[in-house]
C-alpha positions in Angstrom: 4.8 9.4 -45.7 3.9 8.4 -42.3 3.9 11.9 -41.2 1.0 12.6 -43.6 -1.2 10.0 -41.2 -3.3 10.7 -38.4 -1.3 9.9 -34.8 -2.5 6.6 -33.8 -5.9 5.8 -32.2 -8.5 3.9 -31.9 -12.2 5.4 -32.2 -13.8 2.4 -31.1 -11.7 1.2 -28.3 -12.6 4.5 -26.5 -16.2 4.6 -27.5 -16.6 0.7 -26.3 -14.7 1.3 -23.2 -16.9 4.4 -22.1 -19.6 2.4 -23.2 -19.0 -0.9 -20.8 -18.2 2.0 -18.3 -22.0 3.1 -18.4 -23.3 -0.2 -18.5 -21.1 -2.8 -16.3 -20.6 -1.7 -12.7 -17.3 -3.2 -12.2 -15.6 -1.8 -15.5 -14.2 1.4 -14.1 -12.3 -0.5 -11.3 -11.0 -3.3 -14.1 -9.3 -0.1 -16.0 -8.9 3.1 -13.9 -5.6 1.2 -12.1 -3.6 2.2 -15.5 -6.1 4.5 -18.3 -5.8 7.7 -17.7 -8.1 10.5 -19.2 -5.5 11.6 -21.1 -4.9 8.5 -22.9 -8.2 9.2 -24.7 -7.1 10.7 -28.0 -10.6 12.7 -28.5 -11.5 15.5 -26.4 -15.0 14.3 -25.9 -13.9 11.7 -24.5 -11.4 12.5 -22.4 -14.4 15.0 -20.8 -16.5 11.7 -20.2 -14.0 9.7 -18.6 -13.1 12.2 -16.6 -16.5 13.0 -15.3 -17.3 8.7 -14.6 -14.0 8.9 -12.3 -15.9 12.0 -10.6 -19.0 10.0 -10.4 -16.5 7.1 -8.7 -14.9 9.3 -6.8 -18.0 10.6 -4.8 -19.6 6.6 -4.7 -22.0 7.9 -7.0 -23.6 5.5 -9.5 -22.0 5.6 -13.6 -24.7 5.4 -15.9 -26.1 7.8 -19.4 -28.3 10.0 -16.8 -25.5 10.6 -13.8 -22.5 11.1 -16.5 -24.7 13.3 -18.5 -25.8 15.1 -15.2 -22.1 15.3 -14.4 -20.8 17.0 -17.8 -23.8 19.2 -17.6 -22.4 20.5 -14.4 -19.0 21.8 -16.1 -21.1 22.5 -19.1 -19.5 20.2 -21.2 -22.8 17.8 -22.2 -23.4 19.7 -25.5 -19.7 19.6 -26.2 -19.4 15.9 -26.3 -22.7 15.4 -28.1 -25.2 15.8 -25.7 -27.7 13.0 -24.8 -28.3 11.7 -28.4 -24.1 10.3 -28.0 -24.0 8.8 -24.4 -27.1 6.6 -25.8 -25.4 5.7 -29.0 -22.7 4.7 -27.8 -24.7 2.7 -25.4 -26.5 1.0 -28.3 -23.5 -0.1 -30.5 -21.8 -2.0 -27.3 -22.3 -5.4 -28.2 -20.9 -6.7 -25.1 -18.8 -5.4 -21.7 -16.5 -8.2 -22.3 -13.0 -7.4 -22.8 -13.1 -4.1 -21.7 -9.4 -4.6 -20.2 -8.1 -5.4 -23.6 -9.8 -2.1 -25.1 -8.8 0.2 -22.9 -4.9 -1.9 -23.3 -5.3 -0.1 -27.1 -6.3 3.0 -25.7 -3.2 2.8 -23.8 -1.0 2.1 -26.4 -2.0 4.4 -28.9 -1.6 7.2 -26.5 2.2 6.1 -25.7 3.1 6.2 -29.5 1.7 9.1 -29.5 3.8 10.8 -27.6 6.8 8.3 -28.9 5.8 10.9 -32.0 5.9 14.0 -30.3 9.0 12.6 -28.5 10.9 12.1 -31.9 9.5 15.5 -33.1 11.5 17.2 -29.8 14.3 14.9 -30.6 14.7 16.1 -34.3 14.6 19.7 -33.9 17.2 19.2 -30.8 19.4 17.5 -33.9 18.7 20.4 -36.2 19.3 22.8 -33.6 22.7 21.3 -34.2 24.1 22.9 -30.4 27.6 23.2 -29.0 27.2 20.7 -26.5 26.7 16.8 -28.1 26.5 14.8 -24.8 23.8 17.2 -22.9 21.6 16.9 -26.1 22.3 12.8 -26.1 21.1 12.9 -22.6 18.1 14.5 -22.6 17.3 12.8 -25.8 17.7 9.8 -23.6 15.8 10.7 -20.7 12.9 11.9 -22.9 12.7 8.6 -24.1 12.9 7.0 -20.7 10.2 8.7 -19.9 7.8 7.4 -21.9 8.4 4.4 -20.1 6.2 6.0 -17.6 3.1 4.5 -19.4 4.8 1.0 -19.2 5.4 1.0 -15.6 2.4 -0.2 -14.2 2.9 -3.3 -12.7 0.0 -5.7 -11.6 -0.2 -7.8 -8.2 2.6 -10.7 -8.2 1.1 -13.1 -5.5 4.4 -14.1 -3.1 3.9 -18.1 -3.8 4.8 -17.4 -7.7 7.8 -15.5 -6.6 8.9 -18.5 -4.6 8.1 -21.1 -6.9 11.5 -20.9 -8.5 12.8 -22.3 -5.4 10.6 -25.2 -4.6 7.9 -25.1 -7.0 4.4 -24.5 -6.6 2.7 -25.6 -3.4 -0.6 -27.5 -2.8 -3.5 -25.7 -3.0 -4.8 -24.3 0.4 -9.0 -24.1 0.5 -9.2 -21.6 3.5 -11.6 -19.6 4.3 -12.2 -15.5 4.7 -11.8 -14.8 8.4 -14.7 -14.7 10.5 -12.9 -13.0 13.6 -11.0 -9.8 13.5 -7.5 -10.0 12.2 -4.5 -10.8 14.2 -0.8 -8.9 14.3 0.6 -11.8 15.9 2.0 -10.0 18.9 0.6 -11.0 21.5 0.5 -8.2 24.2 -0.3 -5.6 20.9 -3.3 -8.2 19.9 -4.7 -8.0 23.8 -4.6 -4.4 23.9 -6.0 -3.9 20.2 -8.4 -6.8 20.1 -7.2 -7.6 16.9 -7.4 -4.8 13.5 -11.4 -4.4 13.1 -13.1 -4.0 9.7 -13.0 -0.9 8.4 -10.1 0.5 10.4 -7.4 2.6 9.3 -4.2 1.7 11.1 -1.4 3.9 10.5 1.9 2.5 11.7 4.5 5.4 11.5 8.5 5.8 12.7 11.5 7.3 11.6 13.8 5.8 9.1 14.9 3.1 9.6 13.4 2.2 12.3 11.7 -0.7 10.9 7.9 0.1 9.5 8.2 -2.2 6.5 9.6 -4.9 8.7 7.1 -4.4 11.4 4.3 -4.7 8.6 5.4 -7.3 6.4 5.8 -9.6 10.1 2.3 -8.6 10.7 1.4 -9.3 7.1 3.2 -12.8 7.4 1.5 -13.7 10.8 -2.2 -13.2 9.5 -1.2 -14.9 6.5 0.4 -17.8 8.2 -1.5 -18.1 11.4 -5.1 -17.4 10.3 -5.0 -18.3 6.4 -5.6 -14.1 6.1 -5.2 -12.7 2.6 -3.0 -9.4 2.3 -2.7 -6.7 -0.4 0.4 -5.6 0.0 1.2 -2.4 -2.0 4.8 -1.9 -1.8 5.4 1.8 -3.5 9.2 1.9 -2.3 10.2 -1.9 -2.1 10.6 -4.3 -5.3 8.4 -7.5 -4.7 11.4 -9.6 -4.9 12.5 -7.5 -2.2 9.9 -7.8 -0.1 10.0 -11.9 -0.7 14.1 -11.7 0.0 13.2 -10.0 3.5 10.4 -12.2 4.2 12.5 -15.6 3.6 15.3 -13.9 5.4 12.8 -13.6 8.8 11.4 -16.0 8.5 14.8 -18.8 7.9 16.6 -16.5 10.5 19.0 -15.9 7.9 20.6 -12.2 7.1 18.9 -10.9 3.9 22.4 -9.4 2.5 23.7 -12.9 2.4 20.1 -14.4 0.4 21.1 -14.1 -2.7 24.8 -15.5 -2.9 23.8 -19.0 -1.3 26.9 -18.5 1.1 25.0 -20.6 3.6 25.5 -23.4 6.1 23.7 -27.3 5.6 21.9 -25.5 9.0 21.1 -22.2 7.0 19.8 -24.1 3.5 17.4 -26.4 5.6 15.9 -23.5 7.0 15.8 -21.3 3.9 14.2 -24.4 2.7 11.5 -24.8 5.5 10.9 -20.9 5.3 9.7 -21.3 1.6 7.8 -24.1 2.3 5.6 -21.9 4.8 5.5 -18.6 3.0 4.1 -20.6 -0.1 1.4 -21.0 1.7 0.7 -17.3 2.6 -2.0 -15.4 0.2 0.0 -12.3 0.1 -0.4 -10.3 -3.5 2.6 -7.6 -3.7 2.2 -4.8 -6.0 5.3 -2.9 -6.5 4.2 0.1 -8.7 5.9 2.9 -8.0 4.1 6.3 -7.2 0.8 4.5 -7.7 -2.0 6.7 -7.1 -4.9 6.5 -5.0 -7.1 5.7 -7.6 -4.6 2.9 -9.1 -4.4 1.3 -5.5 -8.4 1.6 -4.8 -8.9 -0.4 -8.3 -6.5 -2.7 -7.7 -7.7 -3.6 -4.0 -11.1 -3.4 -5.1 -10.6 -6.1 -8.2 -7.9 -8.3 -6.1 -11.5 -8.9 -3.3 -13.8 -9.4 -5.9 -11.6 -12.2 -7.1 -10.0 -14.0 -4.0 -11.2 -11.9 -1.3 -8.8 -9.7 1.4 -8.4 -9.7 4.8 -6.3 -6.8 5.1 -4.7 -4.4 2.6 -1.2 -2.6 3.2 0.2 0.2 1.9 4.3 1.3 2.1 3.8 4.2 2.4 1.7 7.1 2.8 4.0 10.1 1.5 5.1 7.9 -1.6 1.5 8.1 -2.7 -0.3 10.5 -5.7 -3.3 12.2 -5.3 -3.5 11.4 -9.2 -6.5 12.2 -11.5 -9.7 13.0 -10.1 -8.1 14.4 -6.3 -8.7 17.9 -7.7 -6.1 19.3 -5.6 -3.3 21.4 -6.6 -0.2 21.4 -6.0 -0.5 21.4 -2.2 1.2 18.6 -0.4 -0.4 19.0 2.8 -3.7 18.8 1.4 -2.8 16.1 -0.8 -1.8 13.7 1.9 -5.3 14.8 3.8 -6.8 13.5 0.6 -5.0 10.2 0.3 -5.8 9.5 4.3 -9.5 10.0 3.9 -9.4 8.4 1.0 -7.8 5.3 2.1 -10.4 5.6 5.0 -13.0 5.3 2.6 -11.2 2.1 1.2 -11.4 0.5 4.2 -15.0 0.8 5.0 -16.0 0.3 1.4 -14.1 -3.0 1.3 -15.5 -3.8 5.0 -11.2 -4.8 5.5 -8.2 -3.3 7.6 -5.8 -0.7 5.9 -2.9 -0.5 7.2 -1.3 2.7 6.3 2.7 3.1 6.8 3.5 6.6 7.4 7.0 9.0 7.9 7.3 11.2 10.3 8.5 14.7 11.0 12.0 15.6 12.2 10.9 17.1 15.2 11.1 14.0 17.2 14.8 14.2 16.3 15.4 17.3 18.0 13.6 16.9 21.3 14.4 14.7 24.7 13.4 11.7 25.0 12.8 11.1 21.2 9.8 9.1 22.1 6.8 9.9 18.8 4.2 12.1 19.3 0.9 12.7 17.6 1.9 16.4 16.3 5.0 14.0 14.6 3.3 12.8 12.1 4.3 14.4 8.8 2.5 16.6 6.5 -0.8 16.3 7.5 -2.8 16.6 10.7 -5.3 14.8 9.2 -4.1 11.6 9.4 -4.2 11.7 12.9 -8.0 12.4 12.6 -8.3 9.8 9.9 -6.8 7.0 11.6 -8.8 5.0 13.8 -5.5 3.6 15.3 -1.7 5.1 15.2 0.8 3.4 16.1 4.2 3.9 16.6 7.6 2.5 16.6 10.4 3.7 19.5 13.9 2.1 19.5 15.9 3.8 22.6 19.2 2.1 21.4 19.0 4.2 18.1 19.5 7.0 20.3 21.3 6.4 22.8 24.9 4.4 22.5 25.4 1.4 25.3 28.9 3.7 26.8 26.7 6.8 27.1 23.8 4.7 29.0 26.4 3.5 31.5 27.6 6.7 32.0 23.8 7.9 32.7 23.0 4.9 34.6 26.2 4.2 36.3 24.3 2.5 39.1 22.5 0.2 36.8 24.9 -0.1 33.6 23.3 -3.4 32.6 19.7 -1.7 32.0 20.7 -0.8 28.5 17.8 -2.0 26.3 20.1 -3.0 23.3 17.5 -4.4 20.6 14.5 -3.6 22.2 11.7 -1.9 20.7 8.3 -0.2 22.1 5.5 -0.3 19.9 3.1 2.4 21.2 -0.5 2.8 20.7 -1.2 6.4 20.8 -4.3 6.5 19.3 -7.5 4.0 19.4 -10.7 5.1 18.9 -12.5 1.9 19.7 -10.2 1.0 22.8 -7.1 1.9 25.3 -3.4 3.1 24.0 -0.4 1.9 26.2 3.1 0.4 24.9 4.2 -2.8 23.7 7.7 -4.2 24.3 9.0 -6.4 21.7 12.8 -7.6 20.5 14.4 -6.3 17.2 16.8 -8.3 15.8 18.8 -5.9 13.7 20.8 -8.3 11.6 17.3 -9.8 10.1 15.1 -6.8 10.8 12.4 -9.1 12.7 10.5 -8.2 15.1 9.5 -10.7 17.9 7.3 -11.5 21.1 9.2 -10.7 24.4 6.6 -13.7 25.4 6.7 -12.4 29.2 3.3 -13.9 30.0 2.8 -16.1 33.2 1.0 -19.3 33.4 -2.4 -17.4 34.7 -2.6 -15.0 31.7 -5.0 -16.0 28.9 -3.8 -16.2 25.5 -5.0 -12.9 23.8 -6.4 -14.4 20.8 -9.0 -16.0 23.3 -10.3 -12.1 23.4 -10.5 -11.2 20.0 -13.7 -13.0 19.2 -15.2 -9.8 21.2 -15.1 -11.4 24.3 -13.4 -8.7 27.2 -10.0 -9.2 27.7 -9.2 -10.5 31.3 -6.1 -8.3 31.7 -3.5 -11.0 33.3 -6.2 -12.6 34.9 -6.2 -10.0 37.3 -9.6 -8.5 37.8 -10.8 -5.8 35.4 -9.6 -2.9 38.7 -5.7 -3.7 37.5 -4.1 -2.3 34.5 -2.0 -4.6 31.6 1.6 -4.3 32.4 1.8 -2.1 29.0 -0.1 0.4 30.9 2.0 0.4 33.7 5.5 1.5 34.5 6.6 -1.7 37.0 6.8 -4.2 33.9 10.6 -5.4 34.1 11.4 -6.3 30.9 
C-alpha cells in the first residue's frame, strides 16, 4: 500500500543543492526566492539551509568553514554530521548546474507531502462523521487551497510580453545602463531632487487612494520611456495585468474601467494603439507575488541585475511585505516593518540602484486640520523615517475638502478651489532641500502630470542632474524655487 512508503523526497536533490550552495556564489539567490527550509525533508538539512540564509543575511560569505562555523554557533555542527558531511557533500557535486531544477524537486516533494498530511486531516474529519456536512466540506476545501501556497510564487513577467498579445513583440531596443542619476519625470520634483541617487531609499507614502501606485508606476514609465531605465517592479497588491491595464490606460488617456470591453472611439483605438507601441519598449519586469518576503524580493532583484541589469527597483508596498525566514523576529509588527526598511536599505546599496519603497500611512492625518502628512504619519514604524534617505508624500486638498464648502470658506475667492490638484511634498532628503511639488491628477485615469509652469529663463531640470548645481529659475543661488515659497500662483 502506498501508506507503507516513505513520504516523498529526494536525498540528493537536497544534498546537491546545499552543495552548489557552498560552492557557487550565486546559487542561494537563484533558489531562496521560493525553497524554504522547511521544504527540506531531513532535519540536517533543514539546520544547514537555514544557517547559509543566516550567513546571507549578515553579507557573510557561504562556504564548508563559515556554515560549519555558523551551526557550531547553535550547536548543531555535530548534529548534521560534523565537518566529515559538509566536505562530502562538497565532493560528490559533480557540477552547480541546475541547481534551480533541484531545489524545484525539493519543492515538490515537500508540497505532496503535506498533500499527505492534508488527506490524513481530511479522512479523520470523514470518520469523525460530524453533524454539520457543509462546514466539514469547507474546511476540507480550504485545507486544500492552501496548499496552493507552495504554488503561488510567481516569477517576473517583463510588461512587453504582456502586451504582445496586442501588437506583438517589438524590436529589440540595445540601450544602455544609465550613466546619470535616474529621472521621475516631473520636472520641478527632478530639480529639487536631482534625480533618485544610487543607493537611495525613496519611500513615497499617502493615504488610500490617494494615488501611490499611480504616482509610481508614472515614475516607473518615465525612466523607462525617457531614459531607456530598467524597473523591478514588485507589485504585492496589484496583478501584473493590472498594472499593464493602468499603464495603457495613462498612457492612451483612456479610463482603465473601460480597457477591457473595447467600447472605444476610432480616436480612443489609435491611441490605445500608439500607447502599446511605446510601453513595449519600456524594460519594466512586474512581479505580482503576493506576500513575498524580503528575502524572495532581495533574490529576485538580485538575479533580475545580474541578468539584464536595473536602474531602479519598486516595491507596492511596504506593509504588504513578510519578514519571512531568516528576519528572526517574532510576532512583532512594528519591528518587523523596521526590519524590512533596513533591509530594503541594504538592497539598495548592495545593488548600487534606487528603491523606491511605497508605504501606508497612519490615520492620524485623518483626524487633524489641515490633513497635510507628517513624518510621525508614517505607519508602524519610526524607522522608516530614519531608513529612508528621501520621503515623500502625496497631499490632495480636494479629497478633503468638497468645492461648496471651499466657497463657503473662501467666499471672496470661490474660484481658488484646487479641484485635481495634487502636492507632492519632500519632507525628508538627506542629501538635499524638501519643499512641495504641485502637479495635476486626473482622477478618471489616475495620472499624474507636470503643471509645466516654467518660464522661458528657467533651465530644464534634467540639465542639473548630471551633478551640476541647479540654477533655481535662473535667479541667482540668494532666491528660493517657487516650491519653497508661498507666492507660486498655481
Amino acid at each position: 500500500m502506498v501508506l507503507d512508503q516513505a513520504p516523498p523526497n529526494n536525498s540528493e536533490a537536497e544534498t546537491a543543492v546545499l552543495a552548489s550552495i557552498l560552492v557557487d556564489p550565486e546559487a542561494l539567490s537563484r533558489v531562496a526566492a521560493f525553497l524554504q527550509p522547511e521544504h527540506f525533508f531531513e532535519n540536517r538539512h533543514q539546520a544547514m539551509y537555514r544557517a547559509a540564509l543566516a550567513l546571507d543575511e549578515r553579507r557573510e560569505p557561504i562556504n564548508p568553514i563559515t556554515l560549519a562555523h555558523e551551526l557550531a554557533r547553535e550547536d548543531k555542527l555535530e548534529e548534521v554530521g560534523g565537518h566529515a558531511y559538509l566536505s562530502q557533500i562538497v565532493a560528490d557535486l559533480p557540477t552547480t548546474v541546475g541547481v534551480e531544477y533541484s531545489a524545484r524537486i525539493i519543492e515538490r516533494d515537500a508540497v505532496y507531502r503535506l498533500l499527505i498530511e492534508a488527506a490524513g486531516t481530511i479522512a479523520r474529519w470523514g470518520y469523525e462523521a460530524g453533524p454539520n456536512l457543509p462546514e466539514t466540506l469547507a474546511r476540507s476545501e480550504a485545507l486544500l487551497l492552501s496548499l496552493r501556497g507552495g504554488e503561488r510564487l510567481r516569477d517576473f513577467v517583463s510588461l512587453r510580453d504582456l502586451l504582445e498579445s496586442f501588437l506583438g513583440p517589438p524590436d529589440e531596443d540595445d540601450a544602455e545602463g544609465l550613466q546619470e542619476p535616474a529621472r521621475t519625470g516631473f520636472m520641478e520634483l527632478d530639480q529639487l531632487l536631482v534625480g533618485l541617487k544610487k543607493s537611495d531609499l525613496v519611500v513615497l507614502a499617502a493615504r488610500p487612494s490617494v494615488g501611490k501606485s499611480a504616482l509610481a508606476l508614472a515614475m516607473s514609465r518615465n525612466l523607462a520611456i525617457g531614459q531607456g531605465g530598467k524597473v523591478a517592479l514588485f507589485s504585492l497588491e496589484m496583478s501584473a495585468e493590472q498594472v499593464a491595464t493602468r499603464l495603457v490606460s495613462a498612457e492612451a488617456e483612456v479610463p482603465s474601467q473601460r480597457l477591457p470591453y473595447g467600447q472605444h472611439t476610432e480616436t480612443e483605438e489609435g491611441r490605445i494603439s500608439r500607447a502599446i507601441g511605446v510601453l513595449s519598449r519600456a524594460e519594466i519586469y512586474i512581479d505580482d507575488t503576493p506576500g513575498g518576503t524580503v528575502a524572495e524580493i532581495r533574490a529576485k532583484a538580485r538575479r533580475l541585475a545580474h541578468e539584464v541589469g536595473l536602474d531602479l527597483i519598486v516595491v507596492d508596498h511596504m506593509q504588504l511585505v513578510h519578514g519571512g525566514a531568516g528576519s528572526g523576529l517574532d510576532v512583532n509588527r512594528v519591528a518587523e516593518m523596521s526590519y524590512i526598511s533596513r533591509s530594503l536599505k541594504e538592497l539598495a546599496r548592495e545593488l548600487e540602484i534606487p528603491v523606491l519603497a511605497l508605504s501606508q500611512m497612519s490615520r492620524a492625518v485623518e483626524a487633524r486640520q489641515p490633513h497635510v502628512p507628517l513624518l510621525s504619519d508614517l505607519r508602524e514604524s519610526g524607522s522608516i523615517e530614519q531608513d529612508a534617505d528621501i520621503v515623500i508624500f502625496i497631499y490632495r486638498e480636494d479629497m478633503y475638502v468638497r468645492q461648496e464648502d471651499w466657497e463657503d470658506m473662501h467666499p471672496e475667492s470661490p474660484e481658488g478651489y484646487q479641484r485635481g490638484l495634487a502636492q507632492i511634498i519632500v519632507a525628508k532628503h538627506r542629501n538635499g532641500p524638501v519643499g512641495t511639488v504641485n502637479v495635476r491628477f486626473r482622477r478618471d485615469l489616475a495620472k499624474f502630470e507636470d503643471l509645466l509652469v516654467y518660464t522661458e529663463d528657467a533651465p530644464a531640470p534634467a540639465a542639473a542632474l548630471p551633478g551640476v548645481e541647479p540654477d533655481w529659475n535662473g535667479a541667482g543661488a540668494d532666491t528660493p524655487p517657487s516650491y519653497l515659497r508661498n507666492d507660486d500662483p498655481s
